[in-house]
C-alpha positions in Angstrom: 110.5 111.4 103.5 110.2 113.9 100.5 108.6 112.7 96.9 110.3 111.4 94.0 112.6 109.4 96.1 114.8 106.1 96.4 115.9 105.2 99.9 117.7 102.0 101.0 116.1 101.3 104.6 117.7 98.4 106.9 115.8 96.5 108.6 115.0 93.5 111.0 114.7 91.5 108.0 116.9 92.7 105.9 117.6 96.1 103.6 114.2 97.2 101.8 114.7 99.0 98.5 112.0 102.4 99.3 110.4 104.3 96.1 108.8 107.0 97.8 106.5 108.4 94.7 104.2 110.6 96.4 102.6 113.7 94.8 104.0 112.3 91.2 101.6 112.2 88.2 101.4 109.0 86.1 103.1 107.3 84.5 106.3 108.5 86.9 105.7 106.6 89.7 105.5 103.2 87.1 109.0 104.1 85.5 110.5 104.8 89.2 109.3 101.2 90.5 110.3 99.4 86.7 114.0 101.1 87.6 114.3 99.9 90.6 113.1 96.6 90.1 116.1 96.7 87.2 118.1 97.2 89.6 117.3 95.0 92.5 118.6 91.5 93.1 116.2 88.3 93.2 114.8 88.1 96.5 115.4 92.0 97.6 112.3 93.5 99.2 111.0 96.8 97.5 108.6 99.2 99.1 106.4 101.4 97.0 104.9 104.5 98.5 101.9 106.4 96.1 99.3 108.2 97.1 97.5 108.2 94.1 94.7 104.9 93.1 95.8 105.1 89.8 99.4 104.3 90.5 98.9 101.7 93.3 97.1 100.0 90.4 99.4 99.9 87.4 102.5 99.1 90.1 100.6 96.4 91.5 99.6 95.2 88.0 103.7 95.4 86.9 105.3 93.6 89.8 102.3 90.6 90.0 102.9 90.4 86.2 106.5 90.2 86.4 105.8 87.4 89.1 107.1 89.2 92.1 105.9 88.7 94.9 103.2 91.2 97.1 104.2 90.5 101.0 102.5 93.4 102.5 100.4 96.3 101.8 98.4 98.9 103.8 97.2 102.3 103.7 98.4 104.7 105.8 96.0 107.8 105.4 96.3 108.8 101.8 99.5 106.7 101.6 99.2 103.7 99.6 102.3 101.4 101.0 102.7 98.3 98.8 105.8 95.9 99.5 107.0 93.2 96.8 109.9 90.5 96.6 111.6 90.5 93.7 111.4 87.5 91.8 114.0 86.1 89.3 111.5 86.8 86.1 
């Protein structure tokens, strides 16, 4: 997967919404998830992809304070891998 991307991935559950921001510096990665959130339907399922501590916090900051919902996270080397459901806020 290269940096600075958005991928639509289909899965078991459904189609996941994938902002792969790898390797960006702040505050890109924040601006790429806030554009995709726009643009995702209540209930969609986006997965964030940073690699940077900073990042990982602010994004999970956003999408908590927008009310979204966190359904899974791990870390996956120096990958963080955060995955949120949209709420309708």
């Amino acid at each position: 997967m290269s940096s600075s991307s958005f991928l639509n991935v289909l899965t078991e559950t459904g189609l996941r919404k994938v902002v792969d921001a790898r390797d960006q510096l702040c505050p890109a990665p924040l601006l790429m998830v806030k554009k995709r959130v726009l643009a995702a339907q209540v209930g969609e399922l986006i997965e964030v992809i940073v690699n940077d501590q900073t990042s990982k916090a602010n994004i999970l900051s956003y999408c908590l304070n927008r009310g979204d919902l966190l359904v899974d996270s791990w870390e996956d080397g120096k990958d963080f891998h955060l995955t949120f459901r949209k709420s309708d806020s």
